[in-house]
N, C-alpha and C positions, 0 to 999 in steps of 0.2 A: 739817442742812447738811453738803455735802462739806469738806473742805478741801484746801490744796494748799498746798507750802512753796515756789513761784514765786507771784508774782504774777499772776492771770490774769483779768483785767479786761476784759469784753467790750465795746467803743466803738462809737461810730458817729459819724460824721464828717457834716455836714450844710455845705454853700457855701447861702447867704439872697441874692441878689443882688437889689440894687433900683436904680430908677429915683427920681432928682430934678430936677425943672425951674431949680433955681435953685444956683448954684458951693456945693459943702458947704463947711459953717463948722461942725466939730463940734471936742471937747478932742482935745490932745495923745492920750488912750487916752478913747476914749467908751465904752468895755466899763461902766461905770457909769449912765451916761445910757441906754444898749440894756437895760442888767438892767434900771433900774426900771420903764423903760415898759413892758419885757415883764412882770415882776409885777403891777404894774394891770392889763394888758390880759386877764393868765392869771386874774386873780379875777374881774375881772368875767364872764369868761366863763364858769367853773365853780361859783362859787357861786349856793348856791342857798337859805341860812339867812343873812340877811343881818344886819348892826347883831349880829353876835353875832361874840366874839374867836375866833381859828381853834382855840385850845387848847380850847375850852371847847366847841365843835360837835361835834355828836352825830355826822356825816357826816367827821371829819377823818383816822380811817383808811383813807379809800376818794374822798380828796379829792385832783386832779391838783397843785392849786394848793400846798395842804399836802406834800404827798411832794416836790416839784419846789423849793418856798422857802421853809417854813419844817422839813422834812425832821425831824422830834421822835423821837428814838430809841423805835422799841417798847420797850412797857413791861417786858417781856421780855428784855430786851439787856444783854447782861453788858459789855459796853462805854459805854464815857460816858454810864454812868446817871446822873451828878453834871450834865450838860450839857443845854440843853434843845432843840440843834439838834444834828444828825451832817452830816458835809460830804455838801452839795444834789449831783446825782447829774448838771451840767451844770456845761459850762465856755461863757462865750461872749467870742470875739477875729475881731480885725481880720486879714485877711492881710494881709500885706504885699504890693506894689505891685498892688493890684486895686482902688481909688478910682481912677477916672478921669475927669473932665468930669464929667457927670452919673448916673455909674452908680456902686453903693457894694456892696460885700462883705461880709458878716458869716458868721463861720461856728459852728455850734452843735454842740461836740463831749456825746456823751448818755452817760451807763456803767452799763454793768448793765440794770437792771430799769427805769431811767429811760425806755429805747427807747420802753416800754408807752404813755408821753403824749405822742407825736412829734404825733400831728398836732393836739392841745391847744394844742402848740405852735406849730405851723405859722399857724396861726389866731391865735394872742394876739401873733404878733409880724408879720405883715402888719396887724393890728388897730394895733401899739404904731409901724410905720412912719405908717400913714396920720392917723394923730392927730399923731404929731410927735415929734421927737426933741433933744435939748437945750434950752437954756434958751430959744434962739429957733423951736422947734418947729417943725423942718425936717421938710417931707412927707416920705419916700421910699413908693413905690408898689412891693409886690411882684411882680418878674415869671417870677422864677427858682427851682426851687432843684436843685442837684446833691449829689448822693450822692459822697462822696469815699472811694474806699479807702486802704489805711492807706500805699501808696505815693503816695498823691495824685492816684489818677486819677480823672476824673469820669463821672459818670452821671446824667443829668436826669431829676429824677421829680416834680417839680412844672413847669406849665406852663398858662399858660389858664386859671388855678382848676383846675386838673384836681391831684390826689396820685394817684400811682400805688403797689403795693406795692412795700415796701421791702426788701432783704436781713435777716440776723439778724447782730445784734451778734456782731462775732469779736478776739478777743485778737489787738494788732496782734504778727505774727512776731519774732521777735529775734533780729540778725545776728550773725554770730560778731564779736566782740570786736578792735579794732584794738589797735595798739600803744602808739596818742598821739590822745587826745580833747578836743576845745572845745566846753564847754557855750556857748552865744552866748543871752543873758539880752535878751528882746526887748523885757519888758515890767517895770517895778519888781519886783523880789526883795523883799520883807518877811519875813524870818526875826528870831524871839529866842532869846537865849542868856543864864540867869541875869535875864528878863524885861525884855533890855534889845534897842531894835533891833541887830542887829549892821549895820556897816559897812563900809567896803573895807580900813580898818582892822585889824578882826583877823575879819575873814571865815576860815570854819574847812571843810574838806571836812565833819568832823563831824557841825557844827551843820547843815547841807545837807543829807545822809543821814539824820537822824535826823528832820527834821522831813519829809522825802520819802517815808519810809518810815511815819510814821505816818499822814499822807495816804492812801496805796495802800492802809494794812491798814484803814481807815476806811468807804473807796467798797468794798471788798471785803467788808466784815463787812455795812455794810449794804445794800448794792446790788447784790450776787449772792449766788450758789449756793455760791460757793468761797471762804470768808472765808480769808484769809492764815493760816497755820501755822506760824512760821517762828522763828528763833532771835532774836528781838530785842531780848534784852541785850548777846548777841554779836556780834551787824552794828554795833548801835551804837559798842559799843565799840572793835571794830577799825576803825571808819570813823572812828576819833580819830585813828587813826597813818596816813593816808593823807594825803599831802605835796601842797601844788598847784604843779607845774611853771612855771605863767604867770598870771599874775595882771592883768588889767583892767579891775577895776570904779572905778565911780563913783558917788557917791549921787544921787539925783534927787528934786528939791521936787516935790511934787503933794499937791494938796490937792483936795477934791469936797464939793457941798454933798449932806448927806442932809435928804431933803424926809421919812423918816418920823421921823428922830430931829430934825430943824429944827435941826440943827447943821454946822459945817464939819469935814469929818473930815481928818486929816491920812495919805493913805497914800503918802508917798512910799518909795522902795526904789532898791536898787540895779539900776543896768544894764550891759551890757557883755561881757568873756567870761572864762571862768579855763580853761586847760590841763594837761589830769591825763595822764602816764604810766599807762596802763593795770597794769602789771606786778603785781601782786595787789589787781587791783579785779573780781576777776571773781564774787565773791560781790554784790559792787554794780552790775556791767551790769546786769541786767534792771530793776531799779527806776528805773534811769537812762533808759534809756531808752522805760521807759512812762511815765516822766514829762513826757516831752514831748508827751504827750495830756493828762496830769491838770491840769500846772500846780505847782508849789511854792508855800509862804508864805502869806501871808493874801491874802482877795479875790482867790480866783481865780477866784470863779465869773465874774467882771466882765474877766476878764482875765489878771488881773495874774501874776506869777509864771510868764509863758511863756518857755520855751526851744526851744534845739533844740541837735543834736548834730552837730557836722562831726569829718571826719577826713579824712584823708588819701585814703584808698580803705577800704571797709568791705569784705570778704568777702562773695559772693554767697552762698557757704552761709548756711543759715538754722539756725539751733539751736532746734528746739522746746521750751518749757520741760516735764519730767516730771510 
């Protein structure tokens, strides 16, 4: 493997649009109710040794379903050898204001090497709409799907049953750096500190960066070519003495039943937005914001831990990372 000491994460952005006959009734964040139906829908589709556990299948290095949800570090991997999953190489969320009457939005961001099972994909989640979705098993019927680049434009490449070929994952650009930035937290923030959740309390730029960064070097180590390189004793550290300007969070209750573990999980997190003075965070832009592809905190593949980055005016230059 090469490496690189930016971050260079190849994404691909997918808009799922569907059709419902009857007014949606789905949770507050359904990213949990969409994961699991698409896990069932992705096994049955791929498996092919069945009544056998995925660790234990002869087929699970060369399995869409395994690499995609249960993600088992090669046995090889000098990284979270102690672990028996590496963060899954998808993120899946709601846009915002694209539920309408009867039509619903889901969008499927992929990284790295994930791209390889897109239309695995495409299939186990038209599968996971038409069987049904939450507890009262809402149809939605696939009729869409657009290709988004990293500015947000669209491009349809599903239509009629039809997929069409797709672009190659590319490292979304990175703007030159403003002066004054608002992360805006859309979806619950789950970070720990000293293994405790942290809160609006004593929310830390810190704890933020350190747990961002090890995300990024994670989907990097094992879902590309380019595993991270980078100094991260000393980003962590100095992302201790980084001050937050504006502070607005809030905690949020949420809770979701898990039907494999038969229990009620508790993920609530914070939402809201906090305001950082740029003035020596520029060792931190680029993680910052690729993050707003990966997600922060726990359960992001469901959703959760999405942001995004406003400012004032951002600079049309573009800084490629070296």
């Amino acid at each position: 493997m090469n490496s690189s000491v930016y971050p260079t994460i190849p994404i691909k952005s997918y808009r799922f649009q569907y059709e419902t006959s009857h007014p949606i009734h789905l949770p507050d964040y359904p990213g949990s109710a969409w994961r699991g139906a698409l896990g069932h829908a992705l096994k049955r589709t791929v498996c092919v040794i069945k009544n056998t556990p995925c660790n234990q299948c002869l087929l699970k290095n060369a399995c869409a379903y395994t690499y995609v949800f249960e993600t088992p570090p090669p046995a090889d991997a000098k990284k979270m050898r102690k672990y028996t999953a590496a963060p899954h190489p998808f993120v899946l969320r709601l846009p915002e204001n694209t539920t309408k009457n009867n039509f619903y939005s889901l969008d499927l961001l992929l990284f790295g090497h994930g791209q390889r099972f897109f239309p695995y994909l495409v299939h186990a989640l038209q599968m996971a709409g038409k069987e049904g979705i939450g507890g009262k098993r809402q149809i939605f019927e696939l009729i869409k799907i657009d290709e988004l680049d990293h500015q947000g434009n669209r491009h349809c490449i599903y239509h009629d049953g039809i997929l069409q070929a797709v672009q190659a994952a590319t490292f979304p650009p990175i703007p030159g750096m403003p002066a004054r930035i608002e992360l805006i937290f859309h979806t619950p923030l789950r970070i720990k500190q000293d293994q405790k959740n942290i809160t609006a309390d004593n929310f830390n730029f810190g704890a933020l960066f350190s747990t961002l960064l090890r995300r990024i070097s994670m989907i990097s180590y094992f879902h590309t070519d380019t595993p991270l390189d980078t100094d991260f004793a000393g980003l962590t550290l100095q992302a201790k003495q980084i001050n937050i300007a504006e502070q607005q969070l809030e905690w949020y209750d949420w809770t979701r039943y898990s039907s494999r573990q038969q229990t009620e999980m508790n993920l609530g997190g914070l939402i809201g937005s906090i305001t950082l003075d740029t003035n020596g965070l520029e060792a931190f832009w680029p993680y910052l914001w690729l993050g707003q592809w990966t997600h922060v905190g726990k359960a992001t593949s469901m959703g959760l831990g999405a942001y995004s980055i406003s400012a004032t005016s951002l600079p049309t230059r573009h800084a490629e990372p070296h």
